[in-house]
C-alpha positions as CSV (number, residue, x, y, z in Angstrom):
1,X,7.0,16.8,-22.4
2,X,7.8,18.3,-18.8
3,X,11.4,16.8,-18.3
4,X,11.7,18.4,-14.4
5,X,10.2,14.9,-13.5
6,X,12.9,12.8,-15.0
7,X,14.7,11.8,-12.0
8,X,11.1,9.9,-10.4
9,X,8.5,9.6,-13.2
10,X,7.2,6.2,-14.2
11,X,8.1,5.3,-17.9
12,X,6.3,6.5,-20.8
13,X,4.5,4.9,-23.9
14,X,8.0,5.2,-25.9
15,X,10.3,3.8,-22.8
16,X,8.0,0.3,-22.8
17,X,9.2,-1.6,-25.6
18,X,13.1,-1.3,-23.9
19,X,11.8,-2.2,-20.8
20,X,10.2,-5.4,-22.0
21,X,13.2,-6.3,-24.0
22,X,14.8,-6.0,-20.7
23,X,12.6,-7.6,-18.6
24,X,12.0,-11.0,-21.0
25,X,16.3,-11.3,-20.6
26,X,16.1,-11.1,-16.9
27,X,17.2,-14.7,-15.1
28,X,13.6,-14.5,-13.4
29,X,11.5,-14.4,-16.0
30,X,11.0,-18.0,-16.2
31,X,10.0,-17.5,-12.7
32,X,7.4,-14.2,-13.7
33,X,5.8,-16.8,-16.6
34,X,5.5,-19.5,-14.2
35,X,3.3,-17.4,-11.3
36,X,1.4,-15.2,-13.7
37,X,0.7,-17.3,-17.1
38,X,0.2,-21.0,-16.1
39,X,-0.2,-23.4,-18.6
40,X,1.4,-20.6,-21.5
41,X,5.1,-21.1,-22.5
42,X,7.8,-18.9,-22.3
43,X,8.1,-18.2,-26.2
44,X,5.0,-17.6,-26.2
45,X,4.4,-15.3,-23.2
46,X,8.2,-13.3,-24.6
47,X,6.5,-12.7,-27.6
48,X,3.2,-11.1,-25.9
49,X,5.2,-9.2,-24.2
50,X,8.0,-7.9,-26.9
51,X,4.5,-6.5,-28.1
52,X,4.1,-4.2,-26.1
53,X,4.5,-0.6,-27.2
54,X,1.9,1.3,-24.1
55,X,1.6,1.0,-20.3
56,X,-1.8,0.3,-21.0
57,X,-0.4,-2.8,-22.6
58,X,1.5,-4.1,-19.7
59,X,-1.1,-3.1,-17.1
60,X,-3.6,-5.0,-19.1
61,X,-1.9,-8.1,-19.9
62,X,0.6,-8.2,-17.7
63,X,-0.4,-6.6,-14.0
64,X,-3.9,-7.4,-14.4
65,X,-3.0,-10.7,-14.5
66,X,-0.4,-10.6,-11.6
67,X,-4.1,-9.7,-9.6
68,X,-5.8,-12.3,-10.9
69,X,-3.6,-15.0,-9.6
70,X,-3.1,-13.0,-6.2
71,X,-6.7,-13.2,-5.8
72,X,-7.3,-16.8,-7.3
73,X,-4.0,-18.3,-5.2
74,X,-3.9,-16.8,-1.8
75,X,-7.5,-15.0,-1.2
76,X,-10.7,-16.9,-0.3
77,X,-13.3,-13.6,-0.6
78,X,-12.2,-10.2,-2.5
79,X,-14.3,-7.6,-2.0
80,X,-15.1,-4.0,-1.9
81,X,-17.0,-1.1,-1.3
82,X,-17.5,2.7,-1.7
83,X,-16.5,2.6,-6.0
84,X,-19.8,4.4,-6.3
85,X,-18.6,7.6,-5.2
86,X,-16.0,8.3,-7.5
87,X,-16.6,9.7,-11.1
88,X,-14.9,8.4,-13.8
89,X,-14.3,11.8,-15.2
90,X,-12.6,12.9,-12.1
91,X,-8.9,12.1,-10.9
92,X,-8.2,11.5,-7.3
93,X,-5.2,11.4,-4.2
94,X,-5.8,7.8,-3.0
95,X,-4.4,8.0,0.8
96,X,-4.6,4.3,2.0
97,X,-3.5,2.7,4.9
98,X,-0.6,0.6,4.1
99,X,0.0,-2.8,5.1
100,X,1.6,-4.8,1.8
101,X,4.7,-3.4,0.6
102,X,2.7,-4.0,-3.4
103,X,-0.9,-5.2,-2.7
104,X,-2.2,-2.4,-1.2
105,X,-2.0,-0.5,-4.5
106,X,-1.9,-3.4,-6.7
107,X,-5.1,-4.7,-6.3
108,X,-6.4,-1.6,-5.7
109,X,-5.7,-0.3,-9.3
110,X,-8.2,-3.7,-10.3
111,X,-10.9,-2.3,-8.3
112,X,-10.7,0.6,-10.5
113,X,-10.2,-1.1,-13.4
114,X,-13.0,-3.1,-12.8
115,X,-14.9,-0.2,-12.7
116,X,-14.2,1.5,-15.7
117,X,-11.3,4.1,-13.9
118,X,-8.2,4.7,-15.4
119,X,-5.5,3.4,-13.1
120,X,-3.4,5.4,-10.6
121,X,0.1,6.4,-10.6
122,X,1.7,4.8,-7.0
123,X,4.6,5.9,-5.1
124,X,7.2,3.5,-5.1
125,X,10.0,3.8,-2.1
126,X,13.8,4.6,-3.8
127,X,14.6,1.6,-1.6
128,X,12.5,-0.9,-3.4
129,X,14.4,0.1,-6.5
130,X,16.6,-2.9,-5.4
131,X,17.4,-4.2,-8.7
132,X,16.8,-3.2,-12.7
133,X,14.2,-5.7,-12.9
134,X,12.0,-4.7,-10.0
135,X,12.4,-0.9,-11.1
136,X,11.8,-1.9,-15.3
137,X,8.2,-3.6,-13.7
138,X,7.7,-0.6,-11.0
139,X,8.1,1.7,-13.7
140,X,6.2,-0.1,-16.8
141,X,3.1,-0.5,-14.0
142,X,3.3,3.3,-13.2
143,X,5.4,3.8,-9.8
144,X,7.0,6.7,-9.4
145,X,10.5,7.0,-7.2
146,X,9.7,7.9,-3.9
147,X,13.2,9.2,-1.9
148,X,13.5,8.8,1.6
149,X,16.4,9.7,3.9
150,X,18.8,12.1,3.7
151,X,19.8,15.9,5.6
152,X,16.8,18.3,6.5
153,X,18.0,20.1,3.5
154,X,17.8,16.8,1.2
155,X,14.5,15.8,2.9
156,X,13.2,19.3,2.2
157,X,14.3,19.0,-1.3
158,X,13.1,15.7,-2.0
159,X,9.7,16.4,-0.3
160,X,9.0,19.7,-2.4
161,X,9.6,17.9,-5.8
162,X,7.4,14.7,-4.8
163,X,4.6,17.7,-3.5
164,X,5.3,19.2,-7.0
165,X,5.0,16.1,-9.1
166,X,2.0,14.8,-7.1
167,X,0.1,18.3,-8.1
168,X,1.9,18.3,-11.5
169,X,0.2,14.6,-11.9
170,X,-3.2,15.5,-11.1
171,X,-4.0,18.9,-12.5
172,X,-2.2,18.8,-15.6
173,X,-1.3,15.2,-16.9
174,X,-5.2,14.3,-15.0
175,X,-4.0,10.9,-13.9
176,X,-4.8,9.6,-10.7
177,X,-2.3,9.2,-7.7
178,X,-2.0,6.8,-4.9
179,X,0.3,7.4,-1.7
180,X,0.4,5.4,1.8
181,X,-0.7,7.5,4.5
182,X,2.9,7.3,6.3
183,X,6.6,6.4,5.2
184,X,6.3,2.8,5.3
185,X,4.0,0.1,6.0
186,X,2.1,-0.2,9.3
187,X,3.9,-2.9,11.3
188,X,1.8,-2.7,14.7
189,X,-1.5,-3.0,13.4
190,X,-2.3,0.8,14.3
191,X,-2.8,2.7,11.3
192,X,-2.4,6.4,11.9
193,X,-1.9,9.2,8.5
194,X,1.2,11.3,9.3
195,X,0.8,14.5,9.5
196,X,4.1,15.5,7.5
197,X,2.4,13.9,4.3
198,X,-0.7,16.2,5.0
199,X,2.3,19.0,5.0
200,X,4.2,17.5,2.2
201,X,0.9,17.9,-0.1
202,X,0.6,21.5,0.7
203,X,4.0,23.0,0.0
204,X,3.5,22.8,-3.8
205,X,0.7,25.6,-3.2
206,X,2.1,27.1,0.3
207,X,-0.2,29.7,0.1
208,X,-3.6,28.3,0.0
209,X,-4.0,25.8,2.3
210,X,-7.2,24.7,1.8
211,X,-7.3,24.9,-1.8
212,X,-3.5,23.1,-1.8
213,X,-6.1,20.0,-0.6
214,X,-9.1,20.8,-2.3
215,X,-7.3,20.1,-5.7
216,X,-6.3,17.4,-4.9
217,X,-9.2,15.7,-4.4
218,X,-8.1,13.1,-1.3
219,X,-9.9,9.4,-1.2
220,X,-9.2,8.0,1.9
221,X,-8.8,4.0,1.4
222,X,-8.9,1.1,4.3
223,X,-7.4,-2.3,3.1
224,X,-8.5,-4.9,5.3
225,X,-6.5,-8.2,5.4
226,X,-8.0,-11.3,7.3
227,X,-4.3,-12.8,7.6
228,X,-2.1,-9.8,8.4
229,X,0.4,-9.2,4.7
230,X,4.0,-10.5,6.5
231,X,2.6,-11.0,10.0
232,X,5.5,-12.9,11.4
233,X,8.1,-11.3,9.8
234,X,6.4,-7.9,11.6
235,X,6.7,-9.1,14.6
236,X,10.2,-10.2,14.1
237,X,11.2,-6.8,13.4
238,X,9.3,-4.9,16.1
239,X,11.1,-7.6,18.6
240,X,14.8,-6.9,17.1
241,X,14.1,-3.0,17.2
242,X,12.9,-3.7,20.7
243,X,16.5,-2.0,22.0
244,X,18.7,-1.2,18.8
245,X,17.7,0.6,15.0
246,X,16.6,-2.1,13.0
247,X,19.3,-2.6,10.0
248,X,17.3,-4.0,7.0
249,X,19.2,-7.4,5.4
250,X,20.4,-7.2,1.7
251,X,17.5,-8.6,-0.2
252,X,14.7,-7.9,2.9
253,X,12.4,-6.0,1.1
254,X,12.2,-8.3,-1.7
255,X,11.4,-11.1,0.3
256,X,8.4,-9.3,1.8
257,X,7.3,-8.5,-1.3
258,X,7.1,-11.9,-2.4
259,X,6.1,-13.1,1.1
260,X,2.8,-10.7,0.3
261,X,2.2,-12.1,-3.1
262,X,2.4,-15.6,-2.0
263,X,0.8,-16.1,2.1
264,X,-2.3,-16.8,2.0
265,X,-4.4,-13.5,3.6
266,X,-8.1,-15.2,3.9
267,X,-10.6,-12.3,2.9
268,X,-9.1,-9.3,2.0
269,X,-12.0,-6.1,1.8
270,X,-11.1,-2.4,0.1
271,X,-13.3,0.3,1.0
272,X,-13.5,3.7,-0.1
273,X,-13.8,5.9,1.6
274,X,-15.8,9.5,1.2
275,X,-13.9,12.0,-0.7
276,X,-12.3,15.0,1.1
277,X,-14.4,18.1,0.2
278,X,-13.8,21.7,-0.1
279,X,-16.3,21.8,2.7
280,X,-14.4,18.8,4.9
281,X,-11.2,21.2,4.6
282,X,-12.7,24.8,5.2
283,X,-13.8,24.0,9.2
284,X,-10.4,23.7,9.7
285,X,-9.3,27.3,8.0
286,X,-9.0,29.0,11.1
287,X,-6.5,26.8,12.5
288,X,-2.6,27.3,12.4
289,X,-0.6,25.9,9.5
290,X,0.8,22.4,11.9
291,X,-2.7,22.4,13.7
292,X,-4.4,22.3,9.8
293,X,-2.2,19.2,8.9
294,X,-2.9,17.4,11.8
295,X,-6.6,18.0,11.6
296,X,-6.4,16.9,8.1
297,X,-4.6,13.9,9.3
298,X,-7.0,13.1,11.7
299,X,-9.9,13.4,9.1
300,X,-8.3,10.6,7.2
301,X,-7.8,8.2,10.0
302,X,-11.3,8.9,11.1
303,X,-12.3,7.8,7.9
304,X,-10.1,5.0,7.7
305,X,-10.5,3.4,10.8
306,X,-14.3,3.4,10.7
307,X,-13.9,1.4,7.0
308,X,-12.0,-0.6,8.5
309,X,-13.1,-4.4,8.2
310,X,-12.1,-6.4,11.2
311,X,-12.4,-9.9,11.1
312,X,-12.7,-12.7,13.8
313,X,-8.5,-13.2,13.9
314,X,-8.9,-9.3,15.6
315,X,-11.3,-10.6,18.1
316,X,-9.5,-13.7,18.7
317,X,-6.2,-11.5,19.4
318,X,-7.8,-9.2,21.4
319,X,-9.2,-11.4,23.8
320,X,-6.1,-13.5,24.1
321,X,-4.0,-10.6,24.7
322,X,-6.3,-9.3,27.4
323,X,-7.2,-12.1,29.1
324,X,-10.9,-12.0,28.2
325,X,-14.1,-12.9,26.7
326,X,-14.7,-9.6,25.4
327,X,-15.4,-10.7,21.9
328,X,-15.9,-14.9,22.4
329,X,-19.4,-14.2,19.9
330,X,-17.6,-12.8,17.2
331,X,-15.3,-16.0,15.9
332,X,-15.9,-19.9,16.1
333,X,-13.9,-22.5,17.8
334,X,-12.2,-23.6,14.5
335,X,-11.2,-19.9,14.3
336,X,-9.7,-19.9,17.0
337,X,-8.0,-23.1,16.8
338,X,-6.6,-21.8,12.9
339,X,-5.0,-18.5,15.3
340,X,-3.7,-20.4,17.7
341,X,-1.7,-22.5,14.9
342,X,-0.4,-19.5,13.1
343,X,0.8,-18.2,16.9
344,X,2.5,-21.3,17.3
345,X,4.5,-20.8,14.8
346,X,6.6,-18.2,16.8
347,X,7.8,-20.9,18.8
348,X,10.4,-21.9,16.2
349,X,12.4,-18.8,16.8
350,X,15.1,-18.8,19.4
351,X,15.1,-15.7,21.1
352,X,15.0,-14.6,24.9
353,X,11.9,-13.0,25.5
354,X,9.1,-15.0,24.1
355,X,6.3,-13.8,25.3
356,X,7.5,-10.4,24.0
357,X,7.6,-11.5,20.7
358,X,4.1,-13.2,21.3
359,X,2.5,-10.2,22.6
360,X,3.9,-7.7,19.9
361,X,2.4,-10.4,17.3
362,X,-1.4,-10.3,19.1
363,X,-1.1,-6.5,18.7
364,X,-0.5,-6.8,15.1
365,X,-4.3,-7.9,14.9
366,X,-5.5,-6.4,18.6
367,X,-4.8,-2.7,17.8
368,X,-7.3,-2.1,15.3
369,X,-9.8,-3.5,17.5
370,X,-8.9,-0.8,19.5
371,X,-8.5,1.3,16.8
372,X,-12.2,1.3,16.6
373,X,-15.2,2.1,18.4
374,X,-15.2,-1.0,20.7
């Protein structure tokens, strides 16, 4: 077993049985039963999981489940599109646009389950690592530690081994990977790849840019979420960071995480997108390293954006925000009237500049209207 990976791997077949021993002592698992097994007992649902002795164990029983319950609690419509265009005997890069802190990926990995794929290793932020319960379930559902931070030197560092144990993942322990297409989730509604992940992807094979990608084998994915994941609590943020850095509270992430799980998104749509080819990459080989990674970049958004599945709360904010009519066909009066509720619910906040805080909440669902080719 390569050990060079220690440090960020998810855990092994041999690590799970601890971790469940762990996890059915935790003060929250009464909580965990409650959500995920309704109607089971604790005993019972301990001594399922004190079973346990694969991932494939607690992916099966355990986060299969979690998706279930997401989907039967707090989406109308699930849906998606594009599953046809992978191959089972194939492992891919999922790049996705990232709006859900543990969604995104979650429910993804049921799509491909559903499907017959093996599921996908998923990056997993060092600062979600907030507690030994959160990182015994990150790392039994195959998240991998993700640092971010540091010196240029750290940065470098850091960025090189994740590079190395993305490639290592794919080509040599063929399991799938999926990464968001920037550090952290999109909070303005405008989903854009950065270009230093592009970069990031190619230093484990600096010297062949094209086939550094062409390995890989990159699957764009849109997520599309009728009730923006955290919506408020976006907005909130991009207000307070308005004129100062804003300083995450103990505990913040946690919340959102849960705040995901739980708020009720309406329809919710994954498409696939069409694979990255060797031919996609090679029109850009006569471009300069930076000018490569941002085509590359821009390849994905393209890709993205035109999956992207906007629904009438898009329209509705658009034309509120500018005043207009643009869109009054694409969403009904009750529609509208459901929007206008959730908007009022800014009101209860005390802060100076309302309309601000308004504003940066219609962009939340606006920009990918504008995003797209409208």
């Amino acid at each position: 077993m390569n050990t060079n990976f220690d440090d960020i791997r998810p855990y092994n077949d041999a690590e799970i049985p601890a971790a469940m021993q762990r996890i059915v002592a935790s003060n929250f698992f009464g909580l965990l039963c409650t959500y995920v097994y309704p109607g089971r007992t604790m005993d019972d649902v301990r001594r399922m999981m004190l079973s346990f002795r694969t991932v494939d164990d607690f992916q099966l029983e355990v986060m299969r489940c979690v998706n279930e319950q997401v989907i039967r609690r707090s989406i109308t419509t699930f849906t998606y599109s594009g599953s046809e265009q992978l191959d089972t005997a194939c492992r891919y890069l999922f790049v996705s646009n990232h709006r859900d802190i543990m969604l995104d990926a979650c429910l993804l990995q049921y799509v491909l389950y559903q499907h017959g794929h093996e599921t996908a290793e998923i990056t997993f932020g060092a600062n979600l690592m907030s507690s030994p319960l959160v990182i015994d379930i990150g790392r039994s559902n195959k998240m991998f530690r993700v640092e971010r931070g540091g010196n240029m030197r750290d940065f470098y560092l850091s960025s090189r081994h994740l590079s190395d144990y993305i490639r290592y993942t794919l080509t040599s322990q063929h399991h799938s990977v999926w990464i968001a297409q920037r550090n952290g989730r999109t909070k303005d509604g405008s989903d854009q790849t950065d270009q230093g992940i592009i970069k990031m992807f190619c230093m484990s094979k600096a010297d062949d840019k094209i086939g550094a990608l062409a390995d890989l084998h990159i699957v764009p994915v849109a997520v599309s979420y009728e009730w923006e994941s955290c919506d408020i609590l976006k907005a909130l943020e991009l207000y307070q960071s308005r004129h100062q850095p804003y300083v995450k509270k103990p505990g913040e992430d946690l919340n959102s995480i849960l705040t995901g799980i739980v708020q009720q998104k309406g329809r919710v749509h994954f498409a696939i997108c069409q694979p990255v080819t060797g031919a996609d990459l090679q029109q850009f080989d006569h471009l300069t390293t930076n000018d490569y990674h941002r085509a590359v970049a821009r390849l994905l958004d393209e890709r993205i954006n035109a999956a992207y599945r906007l629904w009438p709360n898009n329209f509705i904010a658009h034309d509120l925000r500018y005043g207009r009519q643009q869109f009054r066909d694409r969403y009904t009066d009750d529609e509208r009237a459901a929007f206008m509720a959730r908007l009022q619910q800014l009101e209860q906040f005390d802060i100076v500049e309302p309309d601000i805080l308004r504003d940066i909440f219609l962009g939340i669902y606006a920009n990918p209207v504008t995003t797209g080719s409208y």
